[in-house]
N, C-alpha and C positions, 0 to 999 in steps of 0.2 A: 927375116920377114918374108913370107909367101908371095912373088910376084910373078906375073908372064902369065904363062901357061900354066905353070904350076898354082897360080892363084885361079884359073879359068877351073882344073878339074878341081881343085878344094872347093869354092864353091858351087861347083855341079853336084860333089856328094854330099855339102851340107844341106841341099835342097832335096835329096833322097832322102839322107837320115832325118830330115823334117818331118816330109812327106810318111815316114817311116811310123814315126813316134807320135806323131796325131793323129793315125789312125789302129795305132796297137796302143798306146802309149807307154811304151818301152820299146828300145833298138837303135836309138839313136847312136851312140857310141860303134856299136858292132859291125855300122852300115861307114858311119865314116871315120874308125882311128884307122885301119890299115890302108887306109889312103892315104889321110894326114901324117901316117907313120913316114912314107916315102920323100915327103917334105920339111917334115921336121922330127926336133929330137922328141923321144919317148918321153919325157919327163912334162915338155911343153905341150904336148897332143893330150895327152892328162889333162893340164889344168886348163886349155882350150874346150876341150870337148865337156869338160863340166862345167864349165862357164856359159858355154851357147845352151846347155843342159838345163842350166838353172833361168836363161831369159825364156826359152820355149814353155820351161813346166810355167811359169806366171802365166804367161798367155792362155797355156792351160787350165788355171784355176780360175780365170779370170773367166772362163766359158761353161766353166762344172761345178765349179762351190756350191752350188745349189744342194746339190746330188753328194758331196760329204760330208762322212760319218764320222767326226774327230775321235769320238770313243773308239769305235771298232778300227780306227787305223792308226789309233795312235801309239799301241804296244811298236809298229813297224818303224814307223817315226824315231820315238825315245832309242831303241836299240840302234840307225843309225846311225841319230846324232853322238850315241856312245864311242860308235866302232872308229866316225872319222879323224879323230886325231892320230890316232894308232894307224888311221890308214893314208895321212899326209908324211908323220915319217917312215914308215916304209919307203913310201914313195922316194921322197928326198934322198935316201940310205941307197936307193936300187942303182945298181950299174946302167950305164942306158943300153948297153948291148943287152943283158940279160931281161932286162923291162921288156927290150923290143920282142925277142925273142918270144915270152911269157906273154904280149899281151899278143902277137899272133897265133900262138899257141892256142890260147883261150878263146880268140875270135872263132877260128875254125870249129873248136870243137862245140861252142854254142851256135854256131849255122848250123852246123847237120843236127845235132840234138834239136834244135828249134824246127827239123822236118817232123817230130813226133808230137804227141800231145801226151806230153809226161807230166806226172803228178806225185807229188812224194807224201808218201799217207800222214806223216807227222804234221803235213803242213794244214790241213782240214782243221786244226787245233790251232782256235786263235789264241791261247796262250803262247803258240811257238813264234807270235810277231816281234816280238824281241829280239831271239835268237837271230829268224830269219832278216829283219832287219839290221843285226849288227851284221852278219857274214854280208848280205849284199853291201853297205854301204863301203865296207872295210872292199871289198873288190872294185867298187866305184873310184873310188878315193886314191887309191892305188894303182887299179891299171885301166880305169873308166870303164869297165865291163861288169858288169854282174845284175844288170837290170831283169834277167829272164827269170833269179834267183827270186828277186820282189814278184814280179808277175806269177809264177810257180804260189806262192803263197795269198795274191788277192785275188786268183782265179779259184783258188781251192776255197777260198772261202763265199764262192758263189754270190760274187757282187752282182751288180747289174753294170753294165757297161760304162757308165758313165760315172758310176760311183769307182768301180775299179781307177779309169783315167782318174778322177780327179784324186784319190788316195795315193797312187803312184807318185802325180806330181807335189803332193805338199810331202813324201815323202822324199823325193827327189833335191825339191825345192830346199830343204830344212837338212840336209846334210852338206849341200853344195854349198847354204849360207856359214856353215860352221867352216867349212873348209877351205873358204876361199882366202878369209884372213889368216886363216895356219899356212897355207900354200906362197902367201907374201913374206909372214913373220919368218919361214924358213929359206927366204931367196929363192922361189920360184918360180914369182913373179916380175917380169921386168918392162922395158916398154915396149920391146920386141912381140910380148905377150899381148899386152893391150892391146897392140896394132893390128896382130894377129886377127883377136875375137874382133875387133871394130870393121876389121874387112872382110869378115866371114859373115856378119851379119845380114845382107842383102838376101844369102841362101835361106837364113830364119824367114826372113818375110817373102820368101817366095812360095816355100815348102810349106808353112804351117797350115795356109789358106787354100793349099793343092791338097792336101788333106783333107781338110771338111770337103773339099767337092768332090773328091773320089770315094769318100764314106758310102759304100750301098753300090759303089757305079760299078767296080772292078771285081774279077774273079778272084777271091780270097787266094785259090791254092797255087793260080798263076804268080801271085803277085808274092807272095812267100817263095818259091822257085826262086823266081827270078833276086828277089834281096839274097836267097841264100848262097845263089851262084856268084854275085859280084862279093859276097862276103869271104868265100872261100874263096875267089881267083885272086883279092887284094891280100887275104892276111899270106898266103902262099907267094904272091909276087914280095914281101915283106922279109918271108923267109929266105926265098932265094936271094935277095939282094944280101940280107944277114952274112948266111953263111959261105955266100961266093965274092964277096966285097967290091960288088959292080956299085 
């Protein structure tokens, strides 16, 4: 269980990664696993970091439902809720060195990718929600990363902003619910866990409401900088620790 100081910077970045995700509404994960990596094991940072994933997108729907379009978001949905069993045993299967390794890997290279504004032409085609919905959830579920893969395909299909957020989170929301009882059924859950998400909580209620008030206030391209530099400087301090076994 996370305590001291090490409970002081986990929840500093779960109020980042809040702060992160209510106002992109995706990054949560990429802003704080390679933090939480440093604190606990790879397997537990997973089912934590989708766990606080799944109370934030409620709050989120709870502000946007208005603004969703179940038909047009629902191919993304159905192919999550597909992918996440397949992407609980992985997870469970995964070495936690090679996890660690793999989800710093990943973190890094969607910080710098996320400096561009990339668009994959298949994804303009809402019949590819499926697809794109299995591959994201299956990287959720597994190494808590792949939300930029969702957003990559509800941008392309030129939501309006608030329909994007709230499609995001019931898609978010609806794989997290599938996966949380595959992540007990499989012993990945313990009380260590609970305690964990229960004292990380305070960062959701900090960050989520520091988001609506910096909506509009903050310079967009600063403020992408600046997450992407903390995202590279943690998943790399992740590696070094890895591979030099400080």
């Amino acid at each position: 269980m996370v305590t001291g100081l090490d409970l002081l910077f986990s929840i500093l970045i779960v109020i980042a990664a809040s702060t992160v995700i209510g106002t992109a509404g995706f990054g949560f994960s990429l802003v704080a696993t390679p933090v939480l990596l440093l604190y606990l094991e790879p397997q537990q940072v997973v089912v934590v970091a989708n766990c606080l994933i799944a109370l934030l997108m409620v709050l989120v729907l709870a502000r946007t439902w208005r603004n969703l379009d179940l038909r047009a978001s629902m191919g993304l949905v159905v192919g999550g809720m597909v992918a996440t069993p397949v992407g609980v045993l992985a997870l469970n299967s995964a070495s936690p060195s090679a996890l660690r390794i793999t989800i710093a890997v990943v973190i890094i290279f969607l910080g710098l990718f996320s400096l561009k504004n990339v668009q994959l032409p298949f994804a303009h085609n809402r019949a590819s929600g499926p697809v794109m919905g299995f591959f994201t959830s299956l990287a959720v579920t597994t190494i808590a990363i792949g939300g930029p893969l969702g957003a990559i395909y509800a941008i392309s299909q030129k939501w309006k902003p608030d329909m994007l957020r709230a499609s995001l989170a019931l898609f978010f929301l609806a794989s997290d619910v599938v996966a949380f009882p595959l992540y007990a059924v499989t012993g990945l859950v313990h009380k260590e866990t609970l305690a964990n998400i229960g004292i990380l909580i305070p960062g959701l209620i900090i960050g989520f409401p520091l988001a609506r008030f910096l909506v509009g206030r903050i310079n967009e391209r600063i403020f992408r900088y600046v997450v992407v530099a903390v995202i590279v400087v943690a998943g790399s301090a992740t590696l070094f620790r890895e591979f030099s076994g400080v």
